[in-house]
C-alpha positions as CSV (number, residue, x, y, z in Angstrom):
1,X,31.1,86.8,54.4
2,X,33.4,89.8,53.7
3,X,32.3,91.0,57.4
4,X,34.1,87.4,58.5
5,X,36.9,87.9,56.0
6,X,37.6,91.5,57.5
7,X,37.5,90.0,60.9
8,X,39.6,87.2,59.9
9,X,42.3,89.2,58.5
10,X,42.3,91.5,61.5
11,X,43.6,89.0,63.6
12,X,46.2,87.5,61.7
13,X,47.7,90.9,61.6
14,X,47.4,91.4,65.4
15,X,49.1,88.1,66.3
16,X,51.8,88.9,63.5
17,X,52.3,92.4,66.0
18,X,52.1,90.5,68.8
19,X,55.2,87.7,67.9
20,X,57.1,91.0,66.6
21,X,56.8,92.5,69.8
22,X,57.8,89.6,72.5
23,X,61.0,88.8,69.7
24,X,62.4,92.6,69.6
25,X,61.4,92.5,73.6
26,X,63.5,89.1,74.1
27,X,66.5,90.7,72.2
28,X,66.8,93.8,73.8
29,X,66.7,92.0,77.0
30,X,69.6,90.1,76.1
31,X,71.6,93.2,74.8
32,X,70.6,94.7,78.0
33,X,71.9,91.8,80.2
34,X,74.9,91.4,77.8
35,X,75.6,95.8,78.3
36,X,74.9,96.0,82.0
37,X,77.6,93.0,82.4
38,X,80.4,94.4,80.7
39,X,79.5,98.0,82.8
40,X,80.0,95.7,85.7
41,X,83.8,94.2,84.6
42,X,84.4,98.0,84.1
43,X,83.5,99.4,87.3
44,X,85.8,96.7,88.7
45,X,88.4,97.5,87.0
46,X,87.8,101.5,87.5
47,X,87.7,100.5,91.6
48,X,90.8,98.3,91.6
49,X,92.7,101.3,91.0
50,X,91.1,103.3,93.6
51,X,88.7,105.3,91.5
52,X,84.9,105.9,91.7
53,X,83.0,105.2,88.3
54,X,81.7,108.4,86.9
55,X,77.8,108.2,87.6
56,X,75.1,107.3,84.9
57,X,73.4,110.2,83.9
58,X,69.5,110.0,84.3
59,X,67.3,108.1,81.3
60,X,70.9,108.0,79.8
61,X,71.2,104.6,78.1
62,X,74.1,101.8,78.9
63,X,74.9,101.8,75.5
64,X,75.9,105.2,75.6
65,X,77.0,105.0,78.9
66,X,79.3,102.1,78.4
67,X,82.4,104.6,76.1
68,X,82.0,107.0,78.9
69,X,83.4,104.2,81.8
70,X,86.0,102.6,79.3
71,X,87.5,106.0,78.6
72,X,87.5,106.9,82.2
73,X,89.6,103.4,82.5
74,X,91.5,104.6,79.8
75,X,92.6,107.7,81.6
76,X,93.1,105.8,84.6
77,X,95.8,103.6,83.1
78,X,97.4,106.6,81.1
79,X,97.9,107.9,84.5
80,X,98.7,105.3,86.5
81,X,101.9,104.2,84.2
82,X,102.8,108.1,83.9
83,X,103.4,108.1,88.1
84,X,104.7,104.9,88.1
85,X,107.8,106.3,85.7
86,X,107.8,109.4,87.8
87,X,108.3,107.8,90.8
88,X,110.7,105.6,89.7
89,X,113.2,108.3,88.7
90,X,112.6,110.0,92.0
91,X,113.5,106.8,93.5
92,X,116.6,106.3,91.6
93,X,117.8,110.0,92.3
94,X,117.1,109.8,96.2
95,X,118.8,106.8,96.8
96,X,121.6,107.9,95.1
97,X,121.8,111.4,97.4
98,X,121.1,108.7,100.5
99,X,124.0,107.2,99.8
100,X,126.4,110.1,99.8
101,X,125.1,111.6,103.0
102,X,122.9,113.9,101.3
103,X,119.0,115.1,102.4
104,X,117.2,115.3,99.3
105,X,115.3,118.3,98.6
106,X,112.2,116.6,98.3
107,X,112.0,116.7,102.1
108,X,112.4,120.4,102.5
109,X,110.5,122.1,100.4
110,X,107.0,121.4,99.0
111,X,107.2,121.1,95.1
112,X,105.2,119.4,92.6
113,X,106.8,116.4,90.7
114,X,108.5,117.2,87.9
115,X,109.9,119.9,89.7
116,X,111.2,117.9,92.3
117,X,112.9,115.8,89.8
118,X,114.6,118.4,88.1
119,X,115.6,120.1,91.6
120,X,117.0,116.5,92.8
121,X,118.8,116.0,89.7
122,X,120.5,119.3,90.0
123,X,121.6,118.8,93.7
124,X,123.3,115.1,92.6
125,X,125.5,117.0,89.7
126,X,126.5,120.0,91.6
127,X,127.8,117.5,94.7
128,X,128.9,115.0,91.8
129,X,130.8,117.9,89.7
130,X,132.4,119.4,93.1
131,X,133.3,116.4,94.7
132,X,134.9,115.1,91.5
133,X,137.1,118.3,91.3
134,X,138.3,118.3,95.2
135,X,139.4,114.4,95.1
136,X,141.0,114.7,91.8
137,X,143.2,118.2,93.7
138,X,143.6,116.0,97.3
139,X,145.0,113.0,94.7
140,X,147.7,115.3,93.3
141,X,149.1,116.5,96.5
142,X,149.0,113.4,98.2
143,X,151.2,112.2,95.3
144,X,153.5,114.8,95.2
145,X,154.0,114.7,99.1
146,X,154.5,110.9,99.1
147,X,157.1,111.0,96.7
148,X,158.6,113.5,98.1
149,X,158.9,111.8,101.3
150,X,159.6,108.6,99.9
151,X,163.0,109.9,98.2
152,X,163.6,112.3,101.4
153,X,163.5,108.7,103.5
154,X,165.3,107.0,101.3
155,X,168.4,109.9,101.4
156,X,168.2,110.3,104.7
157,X,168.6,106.1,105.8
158,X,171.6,106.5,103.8
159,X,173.2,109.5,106.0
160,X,172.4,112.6,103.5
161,X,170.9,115.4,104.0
162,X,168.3,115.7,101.4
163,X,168.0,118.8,99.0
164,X,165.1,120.9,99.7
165,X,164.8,124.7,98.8
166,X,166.3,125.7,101.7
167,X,169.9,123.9,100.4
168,X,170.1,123.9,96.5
169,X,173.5,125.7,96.6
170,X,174.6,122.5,98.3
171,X,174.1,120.5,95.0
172,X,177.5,122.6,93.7
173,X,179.4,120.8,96.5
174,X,181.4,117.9,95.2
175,X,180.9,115.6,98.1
176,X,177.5,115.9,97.3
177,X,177.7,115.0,94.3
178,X,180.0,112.1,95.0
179,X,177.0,110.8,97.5
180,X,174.6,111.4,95.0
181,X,176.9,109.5,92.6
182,X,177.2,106.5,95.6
183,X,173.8,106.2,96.3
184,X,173.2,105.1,92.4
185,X,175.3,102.9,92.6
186,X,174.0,101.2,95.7
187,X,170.4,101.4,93.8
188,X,171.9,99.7,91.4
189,X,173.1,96.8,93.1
190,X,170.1,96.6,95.2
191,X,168.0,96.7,92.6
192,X,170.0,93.7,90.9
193,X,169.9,91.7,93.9
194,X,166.1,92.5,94.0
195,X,165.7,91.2,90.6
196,X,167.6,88.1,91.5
197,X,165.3,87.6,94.4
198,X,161.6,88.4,92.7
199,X,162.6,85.9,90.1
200,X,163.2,83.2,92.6
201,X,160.3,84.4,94.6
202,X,158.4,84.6,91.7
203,X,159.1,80.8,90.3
204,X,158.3,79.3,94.1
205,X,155.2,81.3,94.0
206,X,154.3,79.5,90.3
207,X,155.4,76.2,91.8
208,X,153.0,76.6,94.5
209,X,150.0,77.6,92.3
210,X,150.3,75.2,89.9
211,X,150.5,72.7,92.7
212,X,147.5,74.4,94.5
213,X,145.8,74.2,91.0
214,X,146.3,70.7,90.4
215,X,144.8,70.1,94.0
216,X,142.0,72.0,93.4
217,X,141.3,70.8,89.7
218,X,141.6,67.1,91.6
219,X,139.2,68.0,94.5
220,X,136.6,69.5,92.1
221,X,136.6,66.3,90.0
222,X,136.3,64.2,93.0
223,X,132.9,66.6,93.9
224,X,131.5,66.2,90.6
225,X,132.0,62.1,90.2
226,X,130.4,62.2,94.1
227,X,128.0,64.4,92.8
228,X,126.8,61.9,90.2
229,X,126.4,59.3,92.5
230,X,129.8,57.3,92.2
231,X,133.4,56.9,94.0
232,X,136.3,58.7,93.0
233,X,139.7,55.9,92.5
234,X,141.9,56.0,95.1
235,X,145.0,58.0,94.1
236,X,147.3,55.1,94.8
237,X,145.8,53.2,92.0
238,X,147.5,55.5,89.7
239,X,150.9,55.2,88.6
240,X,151.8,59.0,88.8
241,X,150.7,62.0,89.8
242,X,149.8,63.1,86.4
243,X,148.3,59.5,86.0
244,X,145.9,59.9,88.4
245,X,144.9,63.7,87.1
246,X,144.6,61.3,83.4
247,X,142.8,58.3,85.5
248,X,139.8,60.7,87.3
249,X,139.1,62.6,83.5
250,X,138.6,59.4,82.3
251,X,136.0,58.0,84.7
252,X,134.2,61.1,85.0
253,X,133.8,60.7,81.0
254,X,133.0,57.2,81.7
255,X,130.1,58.1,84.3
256,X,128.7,61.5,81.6
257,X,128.5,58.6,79.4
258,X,126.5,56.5,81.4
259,X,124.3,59.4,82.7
260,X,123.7,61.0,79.6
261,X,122.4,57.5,77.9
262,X,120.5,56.8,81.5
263,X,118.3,60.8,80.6
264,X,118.3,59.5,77.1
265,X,116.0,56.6,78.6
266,X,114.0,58.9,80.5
267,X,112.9,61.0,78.2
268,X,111.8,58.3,76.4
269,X,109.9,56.3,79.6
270,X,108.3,60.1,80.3
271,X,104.8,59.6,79.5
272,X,102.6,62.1,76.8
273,X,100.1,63.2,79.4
274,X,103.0,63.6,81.8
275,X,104.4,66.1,78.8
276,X,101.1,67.5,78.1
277,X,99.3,67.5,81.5
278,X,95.5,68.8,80.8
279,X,94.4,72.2,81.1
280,X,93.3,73.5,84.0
281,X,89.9,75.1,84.4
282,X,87.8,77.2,86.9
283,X,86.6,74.2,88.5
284,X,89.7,72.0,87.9
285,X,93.4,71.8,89.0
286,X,95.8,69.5,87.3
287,X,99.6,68.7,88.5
288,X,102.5,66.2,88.2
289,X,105.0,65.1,90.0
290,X,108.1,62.6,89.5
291,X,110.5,61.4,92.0
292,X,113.6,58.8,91.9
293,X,113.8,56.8,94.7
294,X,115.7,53.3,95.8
295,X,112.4,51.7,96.5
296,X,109.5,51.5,94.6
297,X,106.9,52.4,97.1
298,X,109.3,55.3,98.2
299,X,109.3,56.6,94.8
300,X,105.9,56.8,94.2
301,X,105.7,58.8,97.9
302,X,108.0,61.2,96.7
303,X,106.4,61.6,93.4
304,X,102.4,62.3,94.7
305,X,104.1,64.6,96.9
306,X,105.9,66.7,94.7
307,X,102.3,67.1,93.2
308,X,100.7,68.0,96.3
309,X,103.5,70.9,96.9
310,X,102.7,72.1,93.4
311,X,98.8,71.6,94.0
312,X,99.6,73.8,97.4
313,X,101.3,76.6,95.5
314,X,98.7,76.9,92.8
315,X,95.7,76.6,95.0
316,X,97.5,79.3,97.5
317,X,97.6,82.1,94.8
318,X,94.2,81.0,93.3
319,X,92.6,81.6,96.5
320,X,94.7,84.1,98.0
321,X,93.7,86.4,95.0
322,X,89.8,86.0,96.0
323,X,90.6,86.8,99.5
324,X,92.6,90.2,98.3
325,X,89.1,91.1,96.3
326,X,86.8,89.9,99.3
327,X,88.9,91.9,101.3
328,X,88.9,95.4,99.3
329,X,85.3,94.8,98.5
330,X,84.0,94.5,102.3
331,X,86.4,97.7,102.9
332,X,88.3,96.1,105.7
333,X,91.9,96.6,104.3
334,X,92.6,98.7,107.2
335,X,91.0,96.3,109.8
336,X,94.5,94.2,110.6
337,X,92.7,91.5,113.0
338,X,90.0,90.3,110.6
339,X,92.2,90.8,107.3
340,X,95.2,88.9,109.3
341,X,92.4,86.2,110.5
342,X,91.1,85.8,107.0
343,X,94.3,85.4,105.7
344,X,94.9,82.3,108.2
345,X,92.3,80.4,107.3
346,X,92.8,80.4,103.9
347,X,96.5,79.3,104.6
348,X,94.7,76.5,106.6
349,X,92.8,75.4,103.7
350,X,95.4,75.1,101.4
351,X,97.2,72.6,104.0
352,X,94.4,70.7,104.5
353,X,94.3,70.0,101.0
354,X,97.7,68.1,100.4
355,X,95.6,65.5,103.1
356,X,92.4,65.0,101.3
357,X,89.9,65.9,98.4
358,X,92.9,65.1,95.7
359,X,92.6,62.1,93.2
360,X,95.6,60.2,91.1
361,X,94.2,60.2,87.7
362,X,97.5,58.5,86.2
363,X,100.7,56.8,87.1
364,X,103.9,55.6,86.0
365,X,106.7,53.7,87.5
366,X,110.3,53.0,85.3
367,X,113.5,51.0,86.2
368,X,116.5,52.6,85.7
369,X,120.2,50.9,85.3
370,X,121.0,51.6,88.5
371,X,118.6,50.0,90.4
372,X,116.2,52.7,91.6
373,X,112.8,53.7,90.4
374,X,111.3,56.8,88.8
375,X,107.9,57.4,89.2
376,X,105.2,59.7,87.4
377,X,102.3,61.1,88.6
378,X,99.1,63.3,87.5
379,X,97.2,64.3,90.1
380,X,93.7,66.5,90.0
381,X,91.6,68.5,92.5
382,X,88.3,69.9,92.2
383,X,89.4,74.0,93.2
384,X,85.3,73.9,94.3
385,X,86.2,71.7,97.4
386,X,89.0,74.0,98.7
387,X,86.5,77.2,98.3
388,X,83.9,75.2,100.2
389,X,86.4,74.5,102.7
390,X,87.4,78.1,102.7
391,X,83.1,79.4,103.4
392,X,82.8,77.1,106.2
393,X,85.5,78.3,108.3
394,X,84.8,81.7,107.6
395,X,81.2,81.1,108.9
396,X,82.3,79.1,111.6
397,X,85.0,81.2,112.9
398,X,84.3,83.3,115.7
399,X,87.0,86.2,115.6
400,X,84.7,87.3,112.0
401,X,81.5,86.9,112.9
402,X,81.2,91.0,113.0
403,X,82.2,91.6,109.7
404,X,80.6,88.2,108.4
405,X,77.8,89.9,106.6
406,X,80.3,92.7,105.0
407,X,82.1,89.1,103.5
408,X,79.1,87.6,102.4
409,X,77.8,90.6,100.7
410,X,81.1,91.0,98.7
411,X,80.8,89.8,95.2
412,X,83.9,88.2,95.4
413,X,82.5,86.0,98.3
414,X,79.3,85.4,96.1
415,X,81.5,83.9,92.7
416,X,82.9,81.5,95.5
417,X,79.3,80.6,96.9
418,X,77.9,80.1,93.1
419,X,81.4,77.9,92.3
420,X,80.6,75.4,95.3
421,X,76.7,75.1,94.4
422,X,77.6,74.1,91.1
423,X,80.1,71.6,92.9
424,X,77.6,70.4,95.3
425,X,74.6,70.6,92.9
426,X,73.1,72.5,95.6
C-alpha cells in the first residue's frame, strides 16, 4: 500500500511539472513572437532612412536587443532633423548670393558645414555692407548733379548765364541781379498759373474716377447677381443714375436673402451619415459625393462621380505608398524602366476603379426652390479589389517579368498578397 501511495504521488507531481512546463513554454513563445515583431517595425524604420540595423550580437537576447535598435532610431532622427536645419540655412544663404550675381563659396573650397555657413554668411554681409555704402555715395551725387543741372537748364532757357565757380564776381553785377530778380518773378506767375491748372486738372481727374468708380462698382454688382444665378435690371428701369446704383443693392440683397434661406434648407436636408461618413479601414474605403443639377437623374451622375474622383484620389496615395516601399525593398530605385512601368500600372488600376468594383451604400435626393435637384451619395470600395487588380498586372506584364521575383519577395508585395487572400478567402 505505501509502495502504491509513493507511486501514486510520484506522478501527480510529474504531470504538475509537465503542465508548468508547456504553460511557461507557450508564454515565452508569445513574448518571443510579440519581441521579434516589434524588432521587425524597427528595422523598417532604421532602413527608411537609409541605414543598416546594427547586427544582433550572438546568444544575445531580443529583449535586450530590442533598446539597442530603438536608440539607433533614436540617433537616426536626432540627426536627420539636425541636417535638415543645416541645409536649410545654407539654402536660404545661397540663394540669396544667386541672386546678386554672386558664386557662393561653397563651390570653391571644400569645408565642412558649419563652416560653410558661417563662411557664406560672411560673404552676404561684406557684399551687403559695401554695396549699401557705394549706392547710398552714387545717390548723393546723382542728386547734387541733377539739381544742379535742373536750375542750370532752367537759367539758361531764360537767356542767363548761370553762376558757376568760374563767374561768382558776376553776382555783384546789377543786371544780374535785376535777371535774377525777373526770373522770380516769372516763377511766380508760372507757378500761379500752374496752380490754377493742377486744380482744374486735378477736379476733371476726380470727375473721371468717381465716374470710373461708379462703373466699376456697377459692373461688379452685375457679376456677382450673374454669379448667383439671376439677371441684373436693365438700367433703363431705373429712374436715375443713382437709382439704378440704389435699384441693383437692393436685388442683390433680395437674392443673399433667398440664397442664404435656400443653404439654410440644405443643411438641414444633408443627411447624418453624409455628415459623419464611416471610418475607413484597411480593407475598406468610404466616400461622398453631392452634386446640384437641373435634372434629377443628372444630379445623381454628378453626385456618384464626385465620389469616384475622391475614391481615385484616396485609392492613388494608398497604393502609390505600397509601390514606393515595394520599390525600395526590391532595390530597384535606380532601375527607371521597371520603377516607371510599375508606376503605370498602378495608375491604371486606380482608373479602372471609378468603372467597377464600387457599391452605393446610401442615397439622397432634395428639391430645392429653384427647381433643381441636390443629390447625396455614400459610396464604398473594398481597397482588397484594387490591390488584387494591382498583382495581376504586375504578374501579367511582360516589361517586369525580370525583376518579378525581386517584387514578390518584397514584404511590401507580401502585406498586399495576405490583404487579397483574406478578400478572396483564398
Amino acid at each position: 500500500m505505501k509502495k502504491f501511495t509513493k507511486i501514486l504521488i510520484t506522478s501527480l507531481l510529474a504531470l504538475m511539472l509537465s503542465l508548468n512546463f508547456v504553460t511557461v513554454s507557450v508564454a515565452d513563445s508569445h513574448d518571443k513572437s510579440a519581441e521579434a515583431e516589434i524588432i521587425k517595425e524597427l528595422k523598417k524604420e532604421i532602413y527608411s532612412l537609409d541605414a543598416e540595423p546594427k547586427k544582433k550580437f550572438l546568444f544575445q537576447s531580443k529583449k535586450k536587443y530590442i533598446p539597442i535598435l530603438k536608440e539607433q532610431l533614436a540617433e537616426l532622427n536626432k540627426e536627420l532633423e539636425k541636417n535638415k536645419e543645416i541645409q536649410a540655412i545654407k539654402d536660404k544663404i545661397i540663394k540669396e548670393l544667386l541672386s546678386l550675381g554672386l558664386k557662393p563659396v561653397t563651390e570653391i573650397n571644400e569645408i565642412d558645414r558649419d563652416k560653410e555657413i558661417i563662411a557664406l554668411r560672411k560673404q552676404l554681409e561684406d557684399f551687403k555692407s559695401k554695396s549699401a555704402a557705394d549706392k547710398k555715395i552714387d545717390e548723393k551725387k546723382q542728386l547734387i548733379k541733377k539739381i544742379k543741372s535742373e536750375i542750370i537748364n532752367e537759367i539758361k532757357s531764360l537767356g542767363e548765364e548761370p553762376v558757376t565757380n568760374a563767374n561768382n564776381e558776376l553776382n555783384k553785377d546789377e543786371e544780374i541781379i535785376a535777371l535774377k530778380k525777373q526770373l522770380a518773378e516769372i516763377k511766380s506767375v508760372k507757378a500761379a498759373d500752374k496752380k490754377v491748372a493742377d486744380k482744374k486738372a486735378g477736379d476733371e481727374k476726380a470727375a473721371d474716377e468717381k465716374n470710373k468708380n461708379r462703373a466699376e462698382v456697377i459692373q461688379s454688382i452685375k457679376n456677382e447677381i450673374l454669379f448667383l444665378g439671376e439677371t441684373p435690371i436693365l438700367e433703363f428701369e431705373a429712374t436715375s443714375e443713382d437709382g439704378y446704383f440704389d435699384a441693383l443693392r437692393m436685388q442683390i440683397d433680395e437674392i443673399k436673402a433667398i440664397k442664404a434661406q435656400e443653404e439654410k434648407d440644405i443643411q438641414q436636408a444633408i443627411p447624418n451619415w453624409f455628415i459623419k461618413a464611416p471610418q475607413g479601414t484597411d480593407t475598406m474605403m468610404y466616400v461622398r459625393g453631392t452634386a446640384v443639377v437641373d435634372t434629377l437623374q443628372g444630379s445623381i451622375d454628378m453626385a456618384t462621380n464626385a465620389a469616384l474622383r475622391a475614391l481615385g484620389k484616396k485609392l492613388d496615395s494608398r497604393l502609390n505608398s505600397k509601390v514606393k516601399e515595394t520599390v525600395r525593398q526590391a532595390g530597384i530605385g535606380e532601375d527607371l524602366v521597371t520603377k516607371t512601368e510599375i508606376n503605370r500600372v498602378s495608375a491604371y488600376v486606380v482608373k479602372e476603379v471609378t468603372i467597377s468594383g464600387w457599391e452605393i451604400l446610401e442615397t439622397k435626393l432634395v428639391t430645392l426652390d429653384n427647381g433643381k435637384y441636390r443629390s447625396f451619395i455614400l459610396v464604398k470600395y473594398p481597397v482588397a479589389q484594387a490591390y488584387k487588380a494591382y498583382i495581376a498586372e504586375i504578374e501579367k506584364n511582360p516589361k517586369l517579368k525580370n525583376k518579378l521575383s525581386a517584387i514578390k519577395n518584397t514584404e511590401a508585395f507580401k502585406e498586399l498578397e495576405i490583404f487579397v487572400s483574406e478578400f478572396t478567402g483564398a
